[in-house]
C-alpha positions in Angstrom: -10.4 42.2 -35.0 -11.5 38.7 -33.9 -11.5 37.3 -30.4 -8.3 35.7 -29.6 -9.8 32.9 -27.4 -11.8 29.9 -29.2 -15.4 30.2 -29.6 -17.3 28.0 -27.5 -18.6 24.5 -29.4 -21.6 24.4 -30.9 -24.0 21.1 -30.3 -23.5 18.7 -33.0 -25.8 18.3 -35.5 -28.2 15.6 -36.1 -27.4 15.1 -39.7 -24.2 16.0 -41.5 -23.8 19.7 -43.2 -21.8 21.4 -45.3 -20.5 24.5 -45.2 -20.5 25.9 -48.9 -18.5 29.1 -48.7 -15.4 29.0 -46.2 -11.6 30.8 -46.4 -9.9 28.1 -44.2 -6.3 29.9 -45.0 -8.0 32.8 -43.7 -9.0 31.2 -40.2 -5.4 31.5 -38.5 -4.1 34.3 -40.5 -6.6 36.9 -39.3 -7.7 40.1 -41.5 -6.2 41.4 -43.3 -4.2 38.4 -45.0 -1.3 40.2 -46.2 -0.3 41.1 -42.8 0.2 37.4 -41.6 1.9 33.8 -42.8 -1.2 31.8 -44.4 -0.5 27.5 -44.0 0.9 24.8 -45.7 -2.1 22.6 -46.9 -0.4 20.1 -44.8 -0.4 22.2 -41.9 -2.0 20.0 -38.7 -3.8 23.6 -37.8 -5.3 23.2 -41.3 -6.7 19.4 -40.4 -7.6 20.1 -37.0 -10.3 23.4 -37.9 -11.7 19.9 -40.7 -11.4 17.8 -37.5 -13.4 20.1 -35.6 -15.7 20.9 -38.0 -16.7 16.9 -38.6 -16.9 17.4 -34.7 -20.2 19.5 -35.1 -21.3 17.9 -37.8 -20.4 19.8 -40.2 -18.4 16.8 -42.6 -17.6 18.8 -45.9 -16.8 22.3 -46.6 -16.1 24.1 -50.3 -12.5 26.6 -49.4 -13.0 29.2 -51.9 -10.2 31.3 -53.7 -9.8 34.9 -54.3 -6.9 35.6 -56.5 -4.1 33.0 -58.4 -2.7 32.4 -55.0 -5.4 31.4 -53.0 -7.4 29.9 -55.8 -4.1 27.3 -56.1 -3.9 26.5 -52.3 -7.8 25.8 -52.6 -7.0 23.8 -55.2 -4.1 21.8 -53.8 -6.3 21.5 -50.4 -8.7 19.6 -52.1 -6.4 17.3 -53.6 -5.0 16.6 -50.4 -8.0 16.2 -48.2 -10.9 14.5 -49.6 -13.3 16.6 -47.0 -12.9 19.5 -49.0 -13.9 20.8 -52.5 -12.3 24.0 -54.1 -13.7 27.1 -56.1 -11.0 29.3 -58.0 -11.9 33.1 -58.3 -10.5 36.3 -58.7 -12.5 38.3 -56.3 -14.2 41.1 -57.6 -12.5 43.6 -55.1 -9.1 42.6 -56.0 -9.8 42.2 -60.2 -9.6 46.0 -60.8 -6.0 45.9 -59.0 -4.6 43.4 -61.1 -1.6 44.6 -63.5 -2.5 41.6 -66.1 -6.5 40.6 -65.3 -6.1 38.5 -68.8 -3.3 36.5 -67.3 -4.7 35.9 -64.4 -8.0 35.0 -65.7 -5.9 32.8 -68.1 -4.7 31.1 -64.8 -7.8 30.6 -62.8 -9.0 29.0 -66.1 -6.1 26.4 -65.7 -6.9 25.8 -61.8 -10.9 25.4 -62.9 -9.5 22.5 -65.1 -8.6 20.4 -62.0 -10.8 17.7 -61.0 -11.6 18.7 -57.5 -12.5 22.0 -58.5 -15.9 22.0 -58.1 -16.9 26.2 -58.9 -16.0 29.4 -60.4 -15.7 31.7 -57.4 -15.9 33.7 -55.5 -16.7 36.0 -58.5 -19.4 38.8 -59.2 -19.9 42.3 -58.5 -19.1 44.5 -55.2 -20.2 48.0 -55.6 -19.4 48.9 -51.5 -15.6 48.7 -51.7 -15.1 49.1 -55.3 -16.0 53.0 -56.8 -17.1 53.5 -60.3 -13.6 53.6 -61.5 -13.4 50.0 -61.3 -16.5 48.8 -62.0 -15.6 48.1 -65.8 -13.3 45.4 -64.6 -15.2 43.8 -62.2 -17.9 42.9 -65.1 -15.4 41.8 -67.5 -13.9 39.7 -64.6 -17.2 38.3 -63.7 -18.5 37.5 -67.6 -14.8 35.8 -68.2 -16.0 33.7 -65.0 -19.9 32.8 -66.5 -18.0 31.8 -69.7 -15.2 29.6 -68.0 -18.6 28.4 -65.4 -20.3 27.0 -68.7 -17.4 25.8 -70.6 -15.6 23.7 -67.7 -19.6 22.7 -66.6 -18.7 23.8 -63.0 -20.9 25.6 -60.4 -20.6 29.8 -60.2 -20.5 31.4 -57.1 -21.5 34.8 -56.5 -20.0 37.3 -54.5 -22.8 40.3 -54.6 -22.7 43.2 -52.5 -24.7 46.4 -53.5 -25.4 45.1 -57.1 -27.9 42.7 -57.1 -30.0 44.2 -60.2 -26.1 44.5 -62.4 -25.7 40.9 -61.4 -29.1 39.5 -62.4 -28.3 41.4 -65.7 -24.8 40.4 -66.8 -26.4 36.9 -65.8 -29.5 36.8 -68.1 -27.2 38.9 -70.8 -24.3 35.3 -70.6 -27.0 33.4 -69.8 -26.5 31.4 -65.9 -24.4 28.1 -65.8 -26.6 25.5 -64.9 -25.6 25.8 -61.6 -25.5 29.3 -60.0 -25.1 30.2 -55.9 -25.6 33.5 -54.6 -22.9 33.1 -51.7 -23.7 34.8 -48.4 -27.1 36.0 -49.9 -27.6 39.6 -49.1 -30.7 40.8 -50.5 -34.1 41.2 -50.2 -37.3 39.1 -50.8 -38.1 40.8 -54.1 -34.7 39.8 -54.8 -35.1 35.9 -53.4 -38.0 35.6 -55.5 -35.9 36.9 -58.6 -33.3 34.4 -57.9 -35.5 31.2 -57.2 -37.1 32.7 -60.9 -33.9 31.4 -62.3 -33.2 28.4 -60.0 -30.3 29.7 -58.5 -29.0 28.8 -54.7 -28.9 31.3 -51.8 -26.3 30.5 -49.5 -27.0 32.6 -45.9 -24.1 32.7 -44.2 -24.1 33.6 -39.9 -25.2 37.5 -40.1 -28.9 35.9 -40.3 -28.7 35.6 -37.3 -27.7 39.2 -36.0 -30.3 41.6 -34.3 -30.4 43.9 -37.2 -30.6 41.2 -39.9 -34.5 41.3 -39.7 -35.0 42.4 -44.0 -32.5 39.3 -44.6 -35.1 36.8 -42.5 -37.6 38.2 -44.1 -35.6 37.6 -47.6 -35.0 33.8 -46.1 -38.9 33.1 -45.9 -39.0 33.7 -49.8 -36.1 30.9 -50.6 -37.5 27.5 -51.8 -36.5 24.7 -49.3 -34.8 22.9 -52.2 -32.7 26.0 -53.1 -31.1 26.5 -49.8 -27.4 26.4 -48.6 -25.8 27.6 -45.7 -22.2 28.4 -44.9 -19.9 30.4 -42.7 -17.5 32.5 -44.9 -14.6 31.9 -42.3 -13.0 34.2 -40.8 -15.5 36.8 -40.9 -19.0 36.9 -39.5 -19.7 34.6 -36.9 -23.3 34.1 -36.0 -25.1 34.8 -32.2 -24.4 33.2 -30.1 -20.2 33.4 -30.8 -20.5 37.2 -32.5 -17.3 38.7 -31.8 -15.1 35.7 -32.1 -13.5 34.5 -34.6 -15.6 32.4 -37.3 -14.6 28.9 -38.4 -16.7 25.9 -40.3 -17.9 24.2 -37.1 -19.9 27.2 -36.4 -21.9 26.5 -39.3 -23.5 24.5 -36.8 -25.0 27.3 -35.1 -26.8 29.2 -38.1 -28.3 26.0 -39.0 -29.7 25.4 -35.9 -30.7 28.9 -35.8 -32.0 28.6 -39.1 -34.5 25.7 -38.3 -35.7 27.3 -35.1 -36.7 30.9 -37.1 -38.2 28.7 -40.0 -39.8 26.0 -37.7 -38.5 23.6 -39.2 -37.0 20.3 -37.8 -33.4 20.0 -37.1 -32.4 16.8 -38.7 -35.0 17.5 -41.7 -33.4 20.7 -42.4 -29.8 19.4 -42.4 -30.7 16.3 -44.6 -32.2 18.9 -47.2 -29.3 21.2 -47.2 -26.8 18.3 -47.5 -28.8 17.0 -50.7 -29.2 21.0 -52.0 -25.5 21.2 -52.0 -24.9 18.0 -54.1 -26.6 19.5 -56.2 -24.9 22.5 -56.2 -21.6 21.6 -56.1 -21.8 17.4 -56.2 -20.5 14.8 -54.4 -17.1 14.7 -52.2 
């Protein structure tokens, strides 16, 4: 469980951000989501965690989907706010529980259609919740989302937990959308080096900056500067300083900061690159 009290505000940054990979529905509704009421896209709770994010600096997020239903609020977010972009996914936890995965694959391919929909995802592979008896599904669910990536031209994003090497295979086997984001990157450098092989974006998300997080620095030293993203994947994981509480898109501001100070880089020279990487990733707002 999160904190209940708000986490304290981070500095604003120098230069705008964006966070790539957030579940704004997710912020107020706490974990797990079928246990509470998730907003109205015109909810003012919904405006005011944008509000505070364009606080920190932090001007643009991407709200991703994970199934038909959160996928279409995404979708309908993004029409209504012009901060926001949307990806549409099923995630690949809940694809092996579906009664009809060809119908709803059918409808996330309909939601992908829509303009402001900027990415397939979050899709992939996730071989820590998911046993061997769903596994079959998760690849077909992930391959339909390479093939509706490259046929729609929009950006995939990758949810990868304990199945970097099936990943990087299915991937070369479709053959990678032009533009590919390993979302909350969780591997190691052999792994970064693989990825920045094949041009794709690593997203690192707030456990960076946690004390036992050391193999993912090191993994962070191997990404190209130009390949870089960052994002908080609201509600979960909010970086040091505000561990504990719950996370939200103006935090972002944090593990960029922390981001520049481990890679010695400068602040507002760090933010400007990330803000152009994710243009390219996902375009313009």
């Amino acid at each position: 469980m999160f904190r209940t009290d708000p986490a304290p505000r981070p500095a604003s940054l120098p230069v705008p951000v964006v966070d790539t990979h957030t579940h704004i529905d997710l912020v107020d509704a706490g974990f797990p989501a079928d246990s509470a009421v998730i907003p109205s896209v015109d909810d003012p709770a919904v405006a005011k965690w944008l509000d505070e994010a364009a606080s920190a600096g932090v001007e643009h997020v991407v709200q991703v989907g994970t199934d038909v239903a959160s996928s279409t609020w995404a979708a309908d977010l993004a029409d209504s706010d012009r901060r926001v972009l949307a990806a549409v996914a099923l995630h690949p936890n809940d694809a092996p529980l579906l009664g009809d995965i060809h119908g709803a694959l059918n409808e996330i391919d309909h939601l992908a259609a829509r303009e402001r929909v900027a990415a397939l995802g979050e899709t992939g592979l996730d071989y820590f919740r998911t046993g061997p008896e769903g596994r079959s599904v998760q690849r077909l669910s992930f391959r339909a989302h390479i093939e509706m990536a490259k046929r729609r031209d929009k950006t995939l994003v990758i949810h990868d937990r304990e199945a970097h090497d099936d990943c990087l295979a299915i991937l070369d086997d479709e053959g990678a959308p032009d533009r590919v984001v390993f979302h909350c990157f969780s591997g190691d450098y052999v792994f970064a080096e693989e990825c920045a092989k094949r041009g794709f974006f690593m997203s690192f998300a707030g456990n960076v900056t946690f004390k036992n997080a050391g193999e993912l620095r090191k993994a962070l030293t191997f990404v190209p500067s130009d390949h870089l993203l960052v994002e908080t994947d609201a509600p979960f994981m909010a970086p040091v300083p505000v561990r504990g509480y719950r996370n939200e898109p103006a935090l972002t501001a944090y593990t960029v900061s922390y981001i520049a100070e481990f890679l010695g880089k400068d602040l507002s020279k760090l933010c400007f690159q990330l803000d152009q990487n994710t243009r390219r990733a996902f375009g313009n707002w």
